[in-house]
Backbone bond lengths (Angstrom), bond angles and torsions (degrees), N, CA, C in turn:
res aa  C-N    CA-C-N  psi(-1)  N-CA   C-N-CA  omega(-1)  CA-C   N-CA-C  phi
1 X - - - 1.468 - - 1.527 109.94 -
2 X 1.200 117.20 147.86 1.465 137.23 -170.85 1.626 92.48 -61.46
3 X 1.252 138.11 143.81 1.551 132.37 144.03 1.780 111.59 -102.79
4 X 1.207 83.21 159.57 1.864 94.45 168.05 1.175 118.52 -55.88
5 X 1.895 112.53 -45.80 1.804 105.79 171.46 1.611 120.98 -53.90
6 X 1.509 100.42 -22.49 1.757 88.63 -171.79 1.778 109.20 -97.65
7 X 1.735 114.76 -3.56 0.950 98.68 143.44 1.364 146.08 -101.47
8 X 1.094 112.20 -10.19 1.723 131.36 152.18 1.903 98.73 -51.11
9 X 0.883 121.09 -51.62 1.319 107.73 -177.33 1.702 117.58 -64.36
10 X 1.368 101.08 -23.30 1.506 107.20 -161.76 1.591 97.79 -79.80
11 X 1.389 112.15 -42.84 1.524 132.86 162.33 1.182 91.95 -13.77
12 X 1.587 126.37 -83.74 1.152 136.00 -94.56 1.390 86.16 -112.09
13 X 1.256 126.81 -50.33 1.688 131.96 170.41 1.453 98.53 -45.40
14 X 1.329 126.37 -59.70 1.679 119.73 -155.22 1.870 95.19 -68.31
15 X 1.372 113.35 -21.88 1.376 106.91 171.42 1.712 136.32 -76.39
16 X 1.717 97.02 -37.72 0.989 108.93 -168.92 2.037 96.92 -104.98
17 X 0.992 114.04 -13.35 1.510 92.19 167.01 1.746 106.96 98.20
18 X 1.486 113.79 -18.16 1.498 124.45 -163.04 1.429 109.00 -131.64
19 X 1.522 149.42 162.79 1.478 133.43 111.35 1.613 109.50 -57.90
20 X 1.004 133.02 -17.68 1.447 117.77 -179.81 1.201 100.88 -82.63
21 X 1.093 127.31 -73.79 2.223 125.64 -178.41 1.500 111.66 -29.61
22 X 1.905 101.11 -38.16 1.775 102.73 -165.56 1.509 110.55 -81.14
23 X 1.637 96.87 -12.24 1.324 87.38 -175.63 1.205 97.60 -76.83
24 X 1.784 125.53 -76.81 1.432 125.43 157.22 1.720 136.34 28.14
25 X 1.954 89.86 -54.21 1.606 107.45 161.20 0.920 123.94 -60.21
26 X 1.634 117.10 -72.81 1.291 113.42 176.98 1.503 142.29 -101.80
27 X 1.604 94.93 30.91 1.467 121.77 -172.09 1.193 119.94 46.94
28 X 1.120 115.93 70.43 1.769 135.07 145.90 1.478 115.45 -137.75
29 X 1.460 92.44 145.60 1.051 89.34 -171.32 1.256 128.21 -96.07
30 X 1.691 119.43 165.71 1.359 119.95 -159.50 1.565 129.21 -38.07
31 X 1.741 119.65 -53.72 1.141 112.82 154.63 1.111 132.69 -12.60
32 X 1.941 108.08 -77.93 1.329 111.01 -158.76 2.113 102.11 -81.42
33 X 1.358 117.62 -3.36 1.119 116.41 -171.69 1.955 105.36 -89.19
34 X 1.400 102.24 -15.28 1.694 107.36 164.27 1.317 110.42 -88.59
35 X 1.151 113.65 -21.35 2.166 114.70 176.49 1.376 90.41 -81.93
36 X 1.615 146.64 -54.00 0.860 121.48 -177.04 1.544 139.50 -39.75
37 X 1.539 97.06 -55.06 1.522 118.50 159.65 1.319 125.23 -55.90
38 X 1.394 122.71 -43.69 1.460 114.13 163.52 1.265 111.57 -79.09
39 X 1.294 151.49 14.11 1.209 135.02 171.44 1.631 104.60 -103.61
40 X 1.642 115.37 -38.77 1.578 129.57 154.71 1.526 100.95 -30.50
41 X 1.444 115.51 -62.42 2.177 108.54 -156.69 1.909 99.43 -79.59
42 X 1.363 118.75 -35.90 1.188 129.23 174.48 1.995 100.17 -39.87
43 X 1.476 93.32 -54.46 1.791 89.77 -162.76 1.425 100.18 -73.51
44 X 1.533 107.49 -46.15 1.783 101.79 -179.97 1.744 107.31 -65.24
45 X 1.394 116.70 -8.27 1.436 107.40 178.20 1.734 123.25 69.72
46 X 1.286 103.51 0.37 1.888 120.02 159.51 0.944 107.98 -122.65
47 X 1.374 104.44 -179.91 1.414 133.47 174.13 1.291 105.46 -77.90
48 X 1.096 140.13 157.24 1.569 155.27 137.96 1.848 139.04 -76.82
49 X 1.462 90.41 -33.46 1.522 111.72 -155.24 1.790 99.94 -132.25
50 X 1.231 108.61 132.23 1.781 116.37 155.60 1.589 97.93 -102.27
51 X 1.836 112.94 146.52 1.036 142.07 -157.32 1.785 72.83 -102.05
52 X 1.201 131.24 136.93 1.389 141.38 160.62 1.658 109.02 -131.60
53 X 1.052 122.60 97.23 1.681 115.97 179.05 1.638 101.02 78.15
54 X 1.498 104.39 -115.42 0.987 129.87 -172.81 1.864 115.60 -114.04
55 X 1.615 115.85 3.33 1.092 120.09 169.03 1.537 129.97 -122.39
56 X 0.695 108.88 157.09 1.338 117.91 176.76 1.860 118.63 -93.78
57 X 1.228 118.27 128.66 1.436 125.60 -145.16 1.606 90.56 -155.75
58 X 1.900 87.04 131.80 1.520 105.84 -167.39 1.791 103.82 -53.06
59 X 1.102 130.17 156.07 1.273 110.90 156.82 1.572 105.83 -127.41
60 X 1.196 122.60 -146.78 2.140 113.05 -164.82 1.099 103.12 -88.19
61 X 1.240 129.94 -5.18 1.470 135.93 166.67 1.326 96.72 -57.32
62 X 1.161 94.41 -74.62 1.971 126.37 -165.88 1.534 109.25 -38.65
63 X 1.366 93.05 -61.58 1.655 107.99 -177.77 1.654 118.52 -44.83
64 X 2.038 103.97 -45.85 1.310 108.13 -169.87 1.730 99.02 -75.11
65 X 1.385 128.23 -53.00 1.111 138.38 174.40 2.222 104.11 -32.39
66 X 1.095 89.95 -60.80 1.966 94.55 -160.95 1.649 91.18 -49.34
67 X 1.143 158.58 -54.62 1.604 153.77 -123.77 2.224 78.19 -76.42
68 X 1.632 110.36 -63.17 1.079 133.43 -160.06 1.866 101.58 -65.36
69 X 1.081 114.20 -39.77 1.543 106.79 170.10 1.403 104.01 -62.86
70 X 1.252 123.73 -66.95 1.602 119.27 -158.31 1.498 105.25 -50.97
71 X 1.545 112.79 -33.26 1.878 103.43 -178.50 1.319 108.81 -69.20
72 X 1.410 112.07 -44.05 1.662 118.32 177.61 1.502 102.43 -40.72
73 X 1.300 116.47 -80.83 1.440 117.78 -170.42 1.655 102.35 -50.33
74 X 1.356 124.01 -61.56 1.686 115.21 -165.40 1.574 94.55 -43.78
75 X 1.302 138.13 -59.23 1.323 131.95 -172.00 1.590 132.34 -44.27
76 X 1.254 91.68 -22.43 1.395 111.95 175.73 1.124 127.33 -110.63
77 X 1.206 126.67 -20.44 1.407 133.69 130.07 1.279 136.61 -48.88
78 X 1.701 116.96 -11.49 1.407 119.05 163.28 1.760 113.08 -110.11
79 X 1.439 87.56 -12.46 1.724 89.67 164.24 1.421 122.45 -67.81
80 X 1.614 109.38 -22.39 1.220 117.34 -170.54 1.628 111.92 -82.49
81 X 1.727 106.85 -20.51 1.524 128.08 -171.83 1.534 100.20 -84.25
82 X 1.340 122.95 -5.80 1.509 123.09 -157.63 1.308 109.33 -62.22
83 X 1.469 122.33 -44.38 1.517 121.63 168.15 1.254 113.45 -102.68
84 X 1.416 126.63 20.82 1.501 107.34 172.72 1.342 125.52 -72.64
85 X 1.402 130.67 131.48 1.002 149.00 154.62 1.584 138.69 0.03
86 X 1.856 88.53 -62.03 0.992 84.28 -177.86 1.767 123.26 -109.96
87 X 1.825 88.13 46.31 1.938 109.46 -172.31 0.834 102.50 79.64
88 X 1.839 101.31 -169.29 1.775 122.35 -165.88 1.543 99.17 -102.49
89 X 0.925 102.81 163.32 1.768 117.84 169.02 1.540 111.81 -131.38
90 X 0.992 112.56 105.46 1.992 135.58 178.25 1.355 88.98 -54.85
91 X 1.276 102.77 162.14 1.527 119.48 166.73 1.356 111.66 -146.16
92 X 1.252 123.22 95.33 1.562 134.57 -136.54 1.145 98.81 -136.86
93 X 1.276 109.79 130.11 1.677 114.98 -176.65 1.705 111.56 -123.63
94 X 1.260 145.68 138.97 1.336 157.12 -165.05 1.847 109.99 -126.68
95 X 1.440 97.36 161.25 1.712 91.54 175.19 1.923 68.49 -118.24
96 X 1.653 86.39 170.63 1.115 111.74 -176.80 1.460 127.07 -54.49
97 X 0.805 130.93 -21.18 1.799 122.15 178.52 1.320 92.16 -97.88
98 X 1.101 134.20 -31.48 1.827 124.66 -178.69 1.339 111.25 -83.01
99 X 1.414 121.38 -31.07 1.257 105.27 163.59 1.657 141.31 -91.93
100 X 1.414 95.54 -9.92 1.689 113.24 164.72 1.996 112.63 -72.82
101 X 1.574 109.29 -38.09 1.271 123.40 -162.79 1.217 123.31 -106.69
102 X 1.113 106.42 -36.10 1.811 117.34 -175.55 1.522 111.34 -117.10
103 X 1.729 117.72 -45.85 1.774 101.87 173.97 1.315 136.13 -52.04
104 X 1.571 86.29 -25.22 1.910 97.95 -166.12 1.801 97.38 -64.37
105 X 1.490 115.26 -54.35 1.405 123.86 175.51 1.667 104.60 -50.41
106 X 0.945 117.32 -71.12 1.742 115.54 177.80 1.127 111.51 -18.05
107 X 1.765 118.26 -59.80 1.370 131.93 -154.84 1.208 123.94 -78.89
108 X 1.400 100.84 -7.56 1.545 126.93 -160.74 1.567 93.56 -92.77
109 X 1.720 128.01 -44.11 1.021 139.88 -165.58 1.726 98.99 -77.90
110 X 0.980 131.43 -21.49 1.958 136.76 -169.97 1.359 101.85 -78.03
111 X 1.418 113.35 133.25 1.297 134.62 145.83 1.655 132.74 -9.32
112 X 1.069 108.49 32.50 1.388 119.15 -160.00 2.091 128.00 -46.01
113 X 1.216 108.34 -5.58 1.517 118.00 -175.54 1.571 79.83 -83.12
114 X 1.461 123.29 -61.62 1.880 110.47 -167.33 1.639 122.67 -94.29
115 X 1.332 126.66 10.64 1.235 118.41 -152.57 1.837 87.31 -141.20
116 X 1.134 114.83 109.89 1.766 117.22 159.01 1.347 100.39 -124.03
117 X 1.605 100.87 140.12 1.409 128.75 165.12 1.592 116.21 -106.84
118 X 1.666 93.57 151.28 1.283 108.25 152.52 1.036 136.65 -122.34
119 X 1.355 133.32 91.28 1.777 144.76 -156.38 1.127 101.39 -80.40
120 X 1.780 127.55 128.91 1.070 108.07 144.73 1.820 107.58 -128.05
121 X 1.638 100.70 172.70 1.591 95.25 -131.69 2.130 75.68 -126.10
122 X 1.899 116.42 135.27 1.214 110.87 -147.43 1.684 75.92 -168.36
123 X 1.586 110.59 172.27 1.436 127.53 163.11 2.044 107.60 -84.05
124 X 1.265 93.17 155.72 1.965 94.50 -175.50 1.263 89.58 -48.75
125 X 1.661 140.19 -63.10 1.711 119.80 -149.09 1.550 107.87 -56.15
126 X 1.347 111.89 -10.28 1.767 97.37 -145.33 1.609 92.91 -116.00
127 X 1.684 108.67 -15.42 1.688 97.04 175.07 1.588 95.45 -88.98
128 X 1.722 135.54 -48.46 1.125 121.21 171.71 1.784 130.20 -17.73
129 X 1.563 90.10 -45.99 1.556 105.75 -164.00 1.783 98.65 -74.13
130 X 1.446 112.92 -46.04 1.489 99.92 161.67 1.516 138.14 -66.40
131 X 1.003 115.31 -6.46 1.148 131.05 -166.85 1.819 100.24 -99.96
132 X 1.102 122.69 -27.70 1.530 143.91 176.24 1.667 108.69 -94.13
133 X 1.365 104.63 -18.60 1.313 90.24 176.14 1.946 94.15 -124.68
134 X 1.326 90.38 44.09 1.948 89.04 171.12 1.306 120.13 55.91
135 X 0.909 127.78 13.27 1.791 121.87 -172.39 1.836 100.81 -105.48
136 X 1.233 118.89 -30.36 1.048 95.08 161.62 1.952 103.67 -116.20
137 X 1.488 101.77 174.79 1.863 96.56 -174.93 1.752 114.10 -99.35
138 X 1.723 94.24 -8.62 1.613 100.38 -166.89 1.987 113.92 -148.66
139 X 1.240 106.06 98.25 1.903 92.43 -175.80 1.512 104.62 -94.56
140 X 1.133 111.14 105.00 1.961 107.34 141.61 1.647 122.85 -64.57
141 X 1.455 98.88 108.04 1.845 102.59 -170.20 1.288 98.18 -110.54
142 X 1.763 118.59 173.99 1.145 106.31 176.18 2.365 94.53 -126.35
143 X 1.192 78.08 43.45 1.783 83.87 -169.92 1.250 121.77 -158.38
144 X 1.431 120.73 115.13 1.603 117.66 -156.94 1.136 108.71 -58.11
145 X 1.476 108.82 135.69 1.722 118.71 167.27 0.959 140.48 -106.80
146 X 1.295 131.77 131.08 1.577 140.66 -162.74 1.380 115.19 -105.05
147 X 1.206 123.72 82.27 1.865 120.44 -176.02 1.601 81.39 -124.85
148 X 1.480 97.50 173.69 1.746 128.38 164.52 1.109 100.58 -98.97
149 X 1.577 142.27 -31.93 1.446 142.47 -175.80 1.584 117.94 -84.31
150 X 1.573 107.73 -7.77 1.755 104.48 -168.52 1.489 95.86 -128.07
151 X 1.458 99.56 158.70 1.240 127.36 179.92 1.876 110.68 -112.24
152 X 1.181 131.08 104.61 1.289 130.04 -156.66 1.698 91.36 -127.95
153 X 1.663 107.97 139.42 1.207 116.19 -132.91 1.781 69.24 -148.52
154 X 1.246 108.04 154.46 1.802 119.09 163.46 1.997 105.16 -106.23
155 X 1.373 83.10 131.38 1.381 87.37 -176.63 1.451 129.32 -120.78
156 X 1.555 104.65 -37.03 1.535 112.71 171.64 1.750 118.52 -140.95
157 X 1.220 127.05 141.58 1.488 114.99 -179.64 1.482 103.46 -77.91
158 X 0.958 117.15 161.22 1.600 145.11 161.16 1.658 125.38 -128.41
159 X 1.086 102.37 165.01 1.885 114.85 176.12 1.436 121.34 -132.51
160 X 1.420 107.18 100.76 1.831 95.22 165.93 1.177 117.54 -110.95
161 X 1.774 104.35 152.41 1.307 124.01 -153.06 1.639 115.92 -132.71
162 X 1.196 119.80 122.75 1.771 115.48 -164.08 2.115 85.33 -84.58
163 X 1.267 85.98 129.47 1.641 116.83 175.27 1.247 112.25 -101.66
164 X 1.366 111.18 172.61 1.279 119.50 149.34 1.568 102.62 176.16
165 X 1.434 117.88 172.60 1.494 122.98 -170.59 1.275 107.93 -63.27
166 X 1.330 137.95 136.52 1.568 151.29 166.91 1.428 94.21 -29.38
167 X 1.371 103.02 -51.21 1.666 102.61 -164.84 1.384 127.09 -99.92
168 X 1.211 110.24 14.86 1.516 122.14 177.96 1.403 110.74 -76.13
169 X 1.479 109.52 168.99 1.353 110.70 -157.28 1.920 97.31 -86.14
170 X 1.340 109.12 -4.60 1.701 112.92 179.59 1.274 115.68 -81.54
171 X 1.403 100.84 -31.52 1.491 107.96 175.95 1.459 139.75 -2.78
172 X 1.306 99.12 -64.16 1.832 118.29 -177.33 1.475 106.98 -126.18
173 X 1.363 105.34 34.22 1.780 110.94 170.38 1.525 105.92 -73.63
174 X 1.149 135.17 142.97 1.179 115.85 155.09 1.680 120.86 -105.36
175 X 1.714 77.19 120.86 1.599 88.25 -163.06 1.738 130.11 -73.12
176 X 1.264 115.84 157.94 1.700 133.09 171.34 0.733 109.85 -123.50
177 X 1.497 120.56 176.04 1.816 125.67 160.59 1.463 123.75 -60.87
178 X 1.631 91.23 -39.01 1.576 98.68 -174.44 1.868 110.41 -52.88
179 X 1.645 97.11 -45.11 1.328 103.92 -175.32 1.706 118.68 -77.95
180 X 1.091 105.27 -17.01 1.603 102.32 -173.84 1.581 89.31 -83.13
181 X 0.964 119.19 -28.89 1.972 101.20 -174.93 1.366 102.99 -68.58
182 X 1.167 121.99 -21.89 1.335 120.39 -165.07 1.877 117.42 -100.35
183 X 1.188 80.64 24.23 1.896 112.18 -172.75 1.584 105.23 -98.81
184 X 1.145 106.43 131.11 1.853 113.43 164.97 1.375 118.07 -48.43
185 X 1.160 135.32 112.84 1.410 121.98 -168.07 1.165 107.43 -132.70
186 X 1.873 110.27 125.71 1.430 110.80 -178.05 1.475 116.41 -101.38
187 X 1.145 133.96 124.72 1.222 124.74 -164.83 1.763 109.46 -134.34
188 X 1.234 94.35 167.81 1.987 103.98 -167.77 1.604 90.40 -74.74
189 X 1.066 82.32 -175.13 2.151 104.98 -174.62 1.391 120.59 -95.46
190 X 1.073 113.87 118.60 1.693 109.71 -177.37 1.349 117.68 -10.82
191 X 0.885 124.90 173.89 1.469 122.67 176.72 1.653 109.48 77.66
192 X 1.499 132.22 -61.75 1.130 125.41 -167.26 1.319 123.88 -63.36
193 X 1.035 113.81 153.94 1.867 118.97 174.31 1.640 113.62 -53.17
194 X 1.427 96.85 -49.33 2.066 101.92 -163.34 1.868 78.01 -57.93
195 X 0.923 136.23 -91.16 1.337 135.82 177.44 1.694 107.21 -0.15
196 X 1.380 95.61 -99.32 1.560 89.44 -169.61 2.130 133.76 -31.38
197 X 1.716 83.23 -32.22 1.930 91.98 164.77 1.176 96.32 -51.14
198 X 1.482 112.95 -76.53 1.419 121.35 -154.07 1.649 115.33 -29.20
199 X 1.229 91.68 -59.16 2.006 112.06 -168.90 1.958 96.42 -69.81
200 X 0.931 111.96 -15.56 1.621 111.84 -177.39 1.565 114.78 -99.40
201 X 1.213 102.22 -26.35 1.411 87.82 -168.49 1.916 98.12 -136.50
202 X 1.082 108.65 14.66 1.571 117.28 -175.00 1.501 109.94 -136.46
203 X 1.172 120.10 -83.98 1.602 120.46 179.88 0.933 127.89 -34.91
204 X 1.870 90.08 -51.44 2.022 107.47 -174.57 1.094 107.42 -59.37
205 X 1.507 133.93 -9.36 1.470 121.91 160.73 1.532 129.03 -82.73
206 X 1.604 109.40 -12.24 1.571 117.52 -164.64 1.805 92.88 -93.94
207 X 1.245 78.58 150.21 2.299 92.47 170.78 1.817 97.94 -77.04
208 X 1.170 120.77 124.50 1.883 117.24 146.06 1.394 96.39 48.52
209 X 1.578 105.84 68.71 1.456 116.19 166.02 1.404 95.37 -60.51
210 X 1.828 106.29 151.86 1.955 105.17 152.31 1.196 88.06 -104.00
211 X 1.521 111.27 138.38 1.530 129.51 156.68 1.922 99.96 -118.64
212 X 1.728 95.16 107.86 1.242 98.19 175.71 1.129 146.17 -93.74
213 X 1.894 108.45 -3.46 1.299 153.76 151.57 0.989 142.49 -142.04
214 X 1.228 106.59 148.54 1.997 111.52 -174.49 1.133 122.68 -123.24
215 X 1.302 132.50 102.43 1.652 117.31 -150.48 1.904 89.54 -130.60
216 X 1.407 100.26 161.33 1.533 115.41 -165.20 1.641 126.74 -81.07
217 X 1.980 112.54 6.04 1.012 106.94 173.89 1.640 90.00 -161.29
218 X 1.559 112.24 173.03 1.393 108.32 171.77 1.801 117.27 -77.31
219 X 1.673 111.39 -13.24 1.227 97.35 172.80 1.510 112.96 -60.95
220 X 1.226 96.39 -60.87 1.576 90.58 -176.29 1.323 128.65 -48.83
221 X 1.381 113.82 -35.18 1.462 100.31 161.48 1.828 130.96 -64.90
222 X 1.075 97.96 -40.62 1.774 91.89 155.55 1.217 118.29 -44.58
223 X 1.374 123.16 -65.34 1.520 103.20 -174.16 1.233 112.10 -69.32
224 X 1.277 142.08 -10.84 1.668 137.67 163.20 1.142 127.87 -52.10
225 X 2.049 103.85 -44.40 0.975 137.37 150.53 1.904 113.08 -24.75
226 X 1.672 96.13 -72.75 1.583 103.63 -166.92 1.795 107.43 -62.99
227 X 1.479 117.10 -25.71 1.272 120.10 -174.27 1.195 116.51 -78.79
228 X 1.440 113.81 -12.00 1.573 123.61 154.50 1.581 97.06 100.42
229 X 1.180 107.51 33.06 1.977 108.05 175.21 1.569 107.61 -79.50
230 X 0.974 132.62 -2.32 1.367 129.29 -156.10 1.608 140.61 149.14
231 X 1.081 141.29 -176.24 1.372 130.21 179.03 1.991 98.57 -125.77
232 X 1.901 98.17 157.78 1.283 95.65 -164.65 1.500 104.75 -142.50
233 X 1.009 139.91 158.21 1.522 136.33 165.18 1.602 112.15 -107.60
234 X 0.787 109.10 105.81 1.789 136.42 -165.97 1.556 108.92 -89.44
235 X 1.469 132.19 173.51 0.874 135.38 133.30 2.037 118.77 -92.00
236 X 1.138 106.73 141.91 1.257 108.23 176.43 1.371 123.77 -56.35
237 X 1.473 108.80 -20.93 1.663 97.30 168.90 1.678 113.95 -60.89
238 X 1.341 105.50 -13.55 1.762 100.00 -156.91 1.713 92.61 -113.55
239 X 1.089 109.67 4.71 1.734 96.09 172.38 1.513 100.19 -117.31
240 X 1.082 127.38 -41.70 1.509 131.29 -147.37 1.794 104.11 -34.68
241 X 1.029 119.34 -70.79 1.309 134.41 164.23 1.557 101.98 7.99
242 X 1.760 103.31 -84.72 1.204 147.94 176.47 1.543 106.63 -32.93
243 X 1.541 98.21 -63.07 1.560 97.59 173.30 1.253 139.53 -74.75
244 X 1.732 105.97 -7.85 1.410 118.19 -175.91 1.758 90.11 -87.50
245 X 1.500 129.90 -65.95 1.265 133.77 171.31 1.674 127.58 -29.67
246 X 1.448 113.62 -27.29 1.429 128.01 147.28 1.758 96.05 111.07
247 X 1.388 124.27 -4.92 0.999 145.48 142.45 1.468 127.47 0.82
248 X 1.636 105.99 -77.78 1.595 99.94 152.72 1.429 106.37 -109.26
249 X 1.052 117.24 -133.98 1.779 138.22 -174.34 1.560 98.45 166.65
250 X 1.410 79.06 156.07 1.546 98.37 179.36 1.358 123.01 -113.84
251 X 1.450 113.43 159.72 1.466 108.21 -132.55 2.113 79.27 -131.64
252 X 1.338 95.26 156.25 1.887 100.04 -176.62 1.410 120.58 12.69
253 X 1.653 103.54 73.75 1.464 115.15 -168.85 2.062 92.94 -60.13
254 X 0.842 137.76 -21.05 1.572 147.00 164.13 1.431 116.09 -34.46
255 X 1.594 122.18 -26.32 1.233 128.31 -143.12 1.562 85.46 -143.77
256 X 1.290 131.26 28.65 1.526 131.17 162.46 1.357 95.60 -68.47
257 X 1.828 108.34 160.77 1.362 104.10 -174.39 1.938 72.79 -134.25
258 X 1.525 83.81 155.30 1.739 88.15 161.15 1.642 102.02 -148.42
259 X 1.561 88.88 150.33 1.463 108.29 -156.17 1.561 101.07 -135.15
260 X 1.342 110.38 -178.68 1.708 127.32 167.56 1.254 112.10 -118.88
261 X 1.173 114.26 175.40 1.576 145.10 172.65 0.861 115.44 -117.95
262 X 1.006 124.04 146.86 1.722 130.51 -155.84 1.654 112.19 -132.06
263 X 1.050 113.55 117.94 1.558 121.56 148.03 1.435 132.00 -66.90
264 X 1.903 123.59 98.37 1.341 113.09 -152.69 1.836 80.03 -108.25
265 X 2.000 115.60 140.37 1.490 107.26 158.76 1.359 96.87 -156.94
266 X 1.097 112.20 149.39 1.393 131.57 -168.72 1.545 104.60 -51.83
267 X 1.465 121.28 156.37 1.283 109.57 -154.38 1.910 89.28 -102.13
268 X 0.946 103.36 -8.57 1.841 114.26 -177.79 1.245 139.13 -140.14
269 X 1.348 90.82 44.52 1.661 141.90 -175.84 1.267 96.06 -113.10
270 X 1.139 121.71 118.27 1.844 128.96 137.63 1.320 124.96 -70.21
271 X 1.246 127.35 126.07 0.770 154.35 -171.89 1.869 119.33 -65.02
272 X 1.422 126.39 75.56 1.295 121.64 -169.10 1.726 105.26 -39.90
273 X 1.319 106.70 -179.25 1.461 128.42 173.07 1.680 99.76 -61.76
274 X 1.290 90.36 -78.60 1.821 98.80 -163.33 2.026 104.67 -60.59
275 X 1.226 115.62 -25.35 1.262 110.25 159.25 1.424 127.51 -53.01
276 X 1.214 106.13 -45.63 1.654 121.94 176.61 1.630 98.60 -44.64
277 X 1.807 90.73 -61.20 1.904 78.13 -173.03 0.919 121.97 -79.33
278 X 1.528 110.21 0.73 2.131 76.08 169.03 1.136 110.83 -116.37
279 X 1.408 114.81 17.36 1.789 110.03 128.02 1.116 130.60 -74.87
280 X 1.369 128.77 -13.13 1.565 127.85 165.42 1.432 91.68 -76.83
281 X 1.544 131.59 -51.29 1.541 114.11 -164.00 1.964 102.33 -64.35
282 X 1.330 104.06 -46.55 1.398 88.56 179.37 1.870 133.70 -46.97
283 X 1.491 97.95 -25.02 1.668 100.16 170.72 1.422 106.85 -91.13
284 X 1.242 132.27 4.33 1.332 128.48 174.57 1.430 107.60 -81.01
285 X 1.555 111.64 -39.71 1.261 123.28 -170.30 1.496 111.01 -65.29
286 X 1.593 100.82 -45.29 1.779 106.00 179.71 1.412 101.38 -56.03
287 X 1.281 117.09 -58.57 1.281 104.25 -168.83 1.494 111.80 -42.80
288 X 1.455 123.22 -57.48 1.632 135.92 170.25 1.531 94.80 -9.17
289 X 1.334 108.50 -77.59 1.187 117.86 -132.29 1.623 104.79 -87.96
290 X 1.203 96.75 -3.56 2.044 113.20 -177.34 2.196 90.38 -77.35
291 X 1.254 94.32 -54.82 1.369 101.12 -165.53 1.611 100.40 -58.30
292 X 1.383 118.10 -47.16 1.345 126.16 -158.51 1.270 103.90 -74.17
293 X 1.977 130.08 -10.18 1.613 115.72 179.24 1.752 84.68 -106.25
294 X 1.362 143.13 5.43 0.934 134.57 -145.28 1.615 118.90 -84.84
């Protein structure tokens, strides 16, 4: 039978690249951290690993095997939390405008004497991909997702809105299609959701957009925004501020897009207790916040 040490070890190689580093990780040492691993491929009866140089590199063995280790271990790692004391700890992952704009408020609303999280904050492809490969238990994205491993659920509405600086020379254009393609356009980085709306339900209609920058979060495009580099299609959580302060303005209120938020969770994942609720608190919140633009 498979043990936990030989997949904790297997972990730790596909992470660290070595049996010497993996041992290092989880303190064993190298020896017994290569018997581990060969006694792991012995029982599965393959290989796991290609020898590359000096590393060791998942190969299709490896690849199909790793999705199924990380649940093994996450499962047992919350079995181990079952009576702890001092509660559960989530492992909750966000794309960037939901976790800069909306988790912090969420989190604020949770039970805080029994319930600690650990957020980490990524574009939709890259929390999906953790969330599919078990490392985190729950993604809030802001961009529909397409896996065989996830279950993607609609969770909250949103609004995006083409901006630009009060004082830019676009300002008081009155805009078309013809002319908005022909607009400086700063946009997020492959991979992210605000992106993919944009190009799906906005661009793909304009002729020979200029996109004259691409920067790695929506803050930064706001302030690019305020420095007068260009015009942007935002979500309203990340301008409002901006737009109430007179800061930017918004540009062919005609061409708002409205979208959802997404609940991404593994499709063969159970769902802990305290997970449950703060997916019940998370639809409490949509609702909140449905009523509160209403």
């Amino acid at each position: 039978m498979i043990s936990l040490r030989q997949v904790q070890v297997f972990l730790a190689v596909a992470s660290q690249g070595s049996t010497s580093a993996a041992g290092e990780a989880i303190a064993l040492s190298q020896s017994a951290t290569s018997a581990a691993l060969q006694e792991l491929e012995q029982r599965l009866g393959v290989e796991l690993f290609d020898r590359v140089g000096r590393r060791l590199v998942l190969n299709g063995n490896g690849r199909r095997f790793y999705p199924e280790a990380r649940q093994l271990l996450a499962q047992a790692e919350q079995m181990e939390k079952l009576f702890d004391a001092g509660g559960s700890r989530l492992q909750i992952g966000a794309s960037t405008t939901i976790g800069n704009y909306l988790l912090p408020r969420l989190l604020a609303q949770l039970p805080g004497a029994r319930v600690r999280a650990h957020v980490g904050i990524a574009n939709t492809h890259e929390i999906a991909e953790q969330v599919a490969r078990c490392e985190l238990e729950l993604g809030l994205v802001e961009g529909g997702v397409q896996h065989t491993e996830l279950s993607v659920s609609p969770w909250c509405r949103d609004e995006m809105l083409i901006v630009t600086a009060s004082d830019s020379p676009w300002a008081r254009l009155a805009m078309d299609e013809d002319l908005l393609a022909t607009l400086p356009w700063i946009m997020r980085e492959s991979g992210s959701g605000t992106r993919s709306v944009v190009e799906q339900q906005l661009l793909a209609g304009l002729d020979r957009v200029n996109i004259a920058l691409e920067l790695g979060s929506s803050e930064a495009i706001r302030s690019a925004l305020l420095a007068g580099l260009g015009v942007s299609c935002l979500s309203r959580q990340v301008v409002a501020r901006a737009l109430a302060s007179g800061e930017l303005v918004e540009l062919a209120p005609e061409y708002r897009i409205e979208r959802w938020f997404y609940i991404v969770e593994h499709r063969q994942r159970r769902l802990t207790a305290p997970l449950r609720q703060f997916v019940e608190r998370c639809r409490r919140f949509a609702e909140q916040e449905s009523a509160g633009s209403a």
